[in-house]
KOLMI-351198 format. One line per 4 residues: number of its first residue (from 0); their letters; for each residue x, y, z of C-alpha. Coordinates in steps of 0.02 Angstrom, whole numbers. Example, Ala and Ser with C-alpha at 12.3 -4.5 7.8 and 13.67 -1.06 7.14 Angstrom:
// residues 2
0	AS	615:-225:390 | 684:-53:357
END
This chain:
// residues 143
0	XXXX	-910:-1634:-68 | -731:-1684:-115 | -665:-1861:-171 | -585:-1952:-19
4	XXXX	-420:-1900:-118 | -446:-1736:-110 | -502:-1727:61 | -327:-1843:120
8	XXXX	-227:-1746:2 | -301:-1581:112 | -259:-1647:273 | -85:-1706:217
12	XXXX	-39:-1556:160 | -104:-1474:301 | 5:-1606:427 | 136:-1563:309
16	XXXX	145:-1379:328 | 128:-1396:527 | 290:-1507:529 | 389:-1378:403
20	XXXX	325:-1248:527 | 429:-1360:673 | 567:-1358:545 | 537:-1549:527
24	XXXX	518:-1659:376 | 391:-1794:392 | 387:-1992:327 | 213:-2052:228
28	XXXX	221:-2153:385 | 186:-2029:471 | 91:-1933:372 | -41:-2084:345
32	XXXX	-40:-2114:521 | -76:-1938:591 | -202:-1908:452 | -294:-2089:475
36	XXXX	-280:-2122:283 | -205:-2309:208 | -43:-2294:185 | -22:-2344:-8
40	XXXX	-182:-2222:-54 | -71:-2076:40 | 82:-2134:-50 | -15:-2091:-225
44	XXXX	-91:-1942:-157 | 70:-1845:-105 | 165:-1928:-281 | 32:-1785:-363
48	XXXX	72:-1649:-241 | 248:-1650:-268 | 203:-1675:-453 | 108:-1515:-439
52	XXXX	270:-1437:-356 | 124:-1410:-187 | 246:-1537:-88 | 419:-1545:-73
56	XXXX	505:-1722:-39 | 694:-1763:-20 | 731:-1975:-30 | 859:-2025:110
60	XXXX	888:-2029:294 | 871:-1861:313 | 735:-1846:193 | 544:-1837:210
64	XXXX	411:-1717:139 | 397:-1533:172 | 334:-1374:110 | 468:-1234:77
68	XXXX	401:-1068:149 | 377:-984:10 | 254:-1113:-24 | 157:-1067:128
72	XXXX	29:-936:19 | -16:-1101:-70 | -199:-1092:-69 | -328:-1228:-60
76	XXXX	-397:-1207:-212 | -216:-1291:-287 | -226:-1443:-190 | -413:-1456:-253
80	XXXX	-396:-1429:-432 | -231:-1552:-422 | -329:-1699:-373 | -522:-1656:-424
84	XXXX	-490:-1536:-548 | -617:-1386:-534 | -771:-1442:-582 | -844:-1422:-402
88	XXXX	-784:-1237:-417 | -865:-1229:-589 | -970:-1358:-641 | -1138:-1402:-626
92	XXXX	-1227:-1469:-462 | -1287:-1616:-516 | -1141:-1631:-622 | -1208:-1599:-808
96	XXXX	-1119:-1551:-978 | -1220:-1404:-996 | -1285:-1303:-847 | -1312:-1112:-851
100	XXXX	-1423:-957:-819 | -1513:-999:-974 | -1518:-1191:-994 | -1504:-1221:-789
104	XXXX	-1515:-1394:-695 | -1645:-1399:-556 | -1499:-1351:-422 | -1423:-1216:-521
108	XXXX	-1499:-1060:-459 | -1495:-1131:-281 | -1299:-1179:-305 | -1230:-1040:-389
112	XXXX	-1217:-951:-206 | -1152:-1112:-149 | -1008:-1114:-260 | -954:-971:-260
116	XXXX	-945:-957:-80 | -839:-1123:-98 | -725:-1057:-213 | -706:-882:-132
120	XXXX	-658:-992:37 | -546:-1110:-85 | -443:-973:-177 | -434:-843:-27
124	XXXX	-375:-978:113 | -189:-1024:139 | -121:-1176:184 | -8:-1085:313
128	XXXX	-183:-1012:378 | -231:-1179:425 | -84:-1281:466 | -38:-1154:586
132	XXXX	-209:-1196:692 | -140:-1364:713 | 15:-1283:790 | -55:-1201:901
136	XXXX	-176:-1334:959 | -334:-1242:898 | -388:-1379:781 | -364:-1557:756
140	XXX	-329:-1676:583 | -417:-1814:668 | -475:-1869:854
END
């Protein structure tokens, strides 16, 4: 459903916000690592997240990436639309120019319940929801 990017730039985020809970800043090290994601790729992926002012990052020693917690009502839908954009919020199914009520693919009517779900989930849930699962041990990044 979402590019690999998307889906490593979620769970980074999400690792991210679970360390800035602990009042800990975190290396791409170790973000790549507890997220199972190529080092390099994750290196790109969080460049656009602090680009997109989603992730914070300080160079140095004491440095590392964090979320502020102010940033903590960020909601998924951000993270999406700065890596996919929001065409899977918007766009068509099977991923034509033109889709709609009148001129409709052969998913449309079928994904327009879909998608809006998706997006309702996307825009209502925070990334503080989620992160703070993986505090508590309720859910897991990877196995």
């Amino acid at each position: 459903m979402f590019s690999k990017a998307c889906e490593y730039a979620i769970r980074s985020t999400l690792y991210i916000a679970g360390e800035s809970q602990k009042e800990r800043r975190t290396s791409l090290k170790e973000i790549a690592r507890a997220i199972n994601s190529p080092e390099a790729f994750t290196a790109k992926i969080l460049q656009k997240l602090v680009q997109q002012n989603i992730v914070n990052s300080i160079k140095g020693p004491r440095g590392g990436f964090f979320i502020d917690k102010e940033k903590n009502t960020t909601k998924l839908a951000e993270i999406v639309r700065a890596i996919d954009g929001d065409s899977i919020m918007n766009g068509c199914a099977l991923g034509l120019e033109k889709c709609s009520e009148d001129h409709p693919c052969p998913l449309h009517f079928d994904f327009v319940n879909i998608r809006s779900g998706l997006k309702h989930m996307l825009e209502t849930t925070s990334i503080f929801e989620l992160s703070s699962k993986l505090v508590s041990g309720t859910s897991f990044l990877k196995l």
